[in-house]
C-alpha positions in Angstrom: 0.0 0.0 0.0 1.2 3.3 -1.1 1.3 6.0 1.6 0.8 9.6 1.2 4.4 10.5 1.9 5.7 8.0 -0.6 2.9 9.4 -3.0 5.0 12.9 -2.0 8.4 11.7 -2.7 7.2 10.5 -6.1 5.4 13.6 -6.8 8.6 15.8 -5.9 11.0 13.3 -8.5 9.1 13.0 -11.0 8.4 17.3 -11.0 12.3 17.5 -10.5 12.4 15.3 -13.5 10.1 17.6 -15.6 11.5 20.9 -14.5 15.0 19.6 -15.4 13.6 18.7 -18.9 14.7 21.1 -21.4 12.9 20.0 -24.8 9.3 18.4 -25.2 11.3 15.2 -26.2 13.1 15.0 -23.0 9.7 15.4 -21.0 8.0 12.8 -22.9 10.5 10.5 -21.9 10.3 11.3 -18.4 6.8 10.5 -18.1 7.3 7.5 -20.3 9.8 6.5 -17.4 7.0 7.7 -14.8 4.4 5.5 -16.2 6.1 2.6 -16.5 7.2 2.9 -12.9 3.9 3.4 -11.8 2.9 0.2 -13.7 5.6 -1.5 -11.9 4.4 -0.4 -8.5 1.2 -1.4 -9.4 2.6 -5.0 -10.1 4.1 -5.0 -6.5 1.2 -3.7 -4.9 -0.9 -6.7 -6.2 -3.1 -4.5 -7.8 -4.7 -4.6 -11.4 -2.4 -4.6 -14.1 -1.4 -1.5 -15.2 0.7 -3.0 -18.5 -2.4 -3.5 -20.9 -3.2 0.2 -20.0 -0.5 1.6 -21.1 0.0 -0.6 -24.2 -2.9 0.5 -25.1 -2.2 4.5 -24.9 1.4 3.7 -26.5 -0.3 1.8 -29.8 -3.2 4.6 -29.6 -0.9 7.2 -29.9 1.3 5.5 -32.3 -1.5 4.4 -35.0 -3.4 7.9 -34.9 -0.1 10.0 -35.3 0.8 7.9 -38.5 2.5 5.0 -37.2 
């Protein structure tokens, strides 16, 4: 189970991340990274699955931006 101060921590390293981003491409890949941490904490938590999810957004935005 997640606790609000981890939810804090993560909150404050993933914003670092951003802010120290200098070009759109570097910010999408941080919150690439973020989300596939996320679904990885997910995993560990025993939660739902988080990987079809974001499969799902990654083809999405791939097949409607010309891929």
């Amino acid at each position: 189970m997640t606790t609000p101060r981890q939810t804090q921590n993560r909150a404050k390293h993933w914003n670092a991340r951003i802010a120290e981003a200098t070009t759109d491409q570097e910010r999408a890949g941080v919150w690439y990274d973020a989300c596939r941490t996320l679904a990885r904490q997910v995993e560990r938590d025993g939660k739902p699955n988080l990987w079809p999810a974001l499969t799902k957004a990654l083809h999405d935005f791939y097949k409607n931006n010309g891929g």
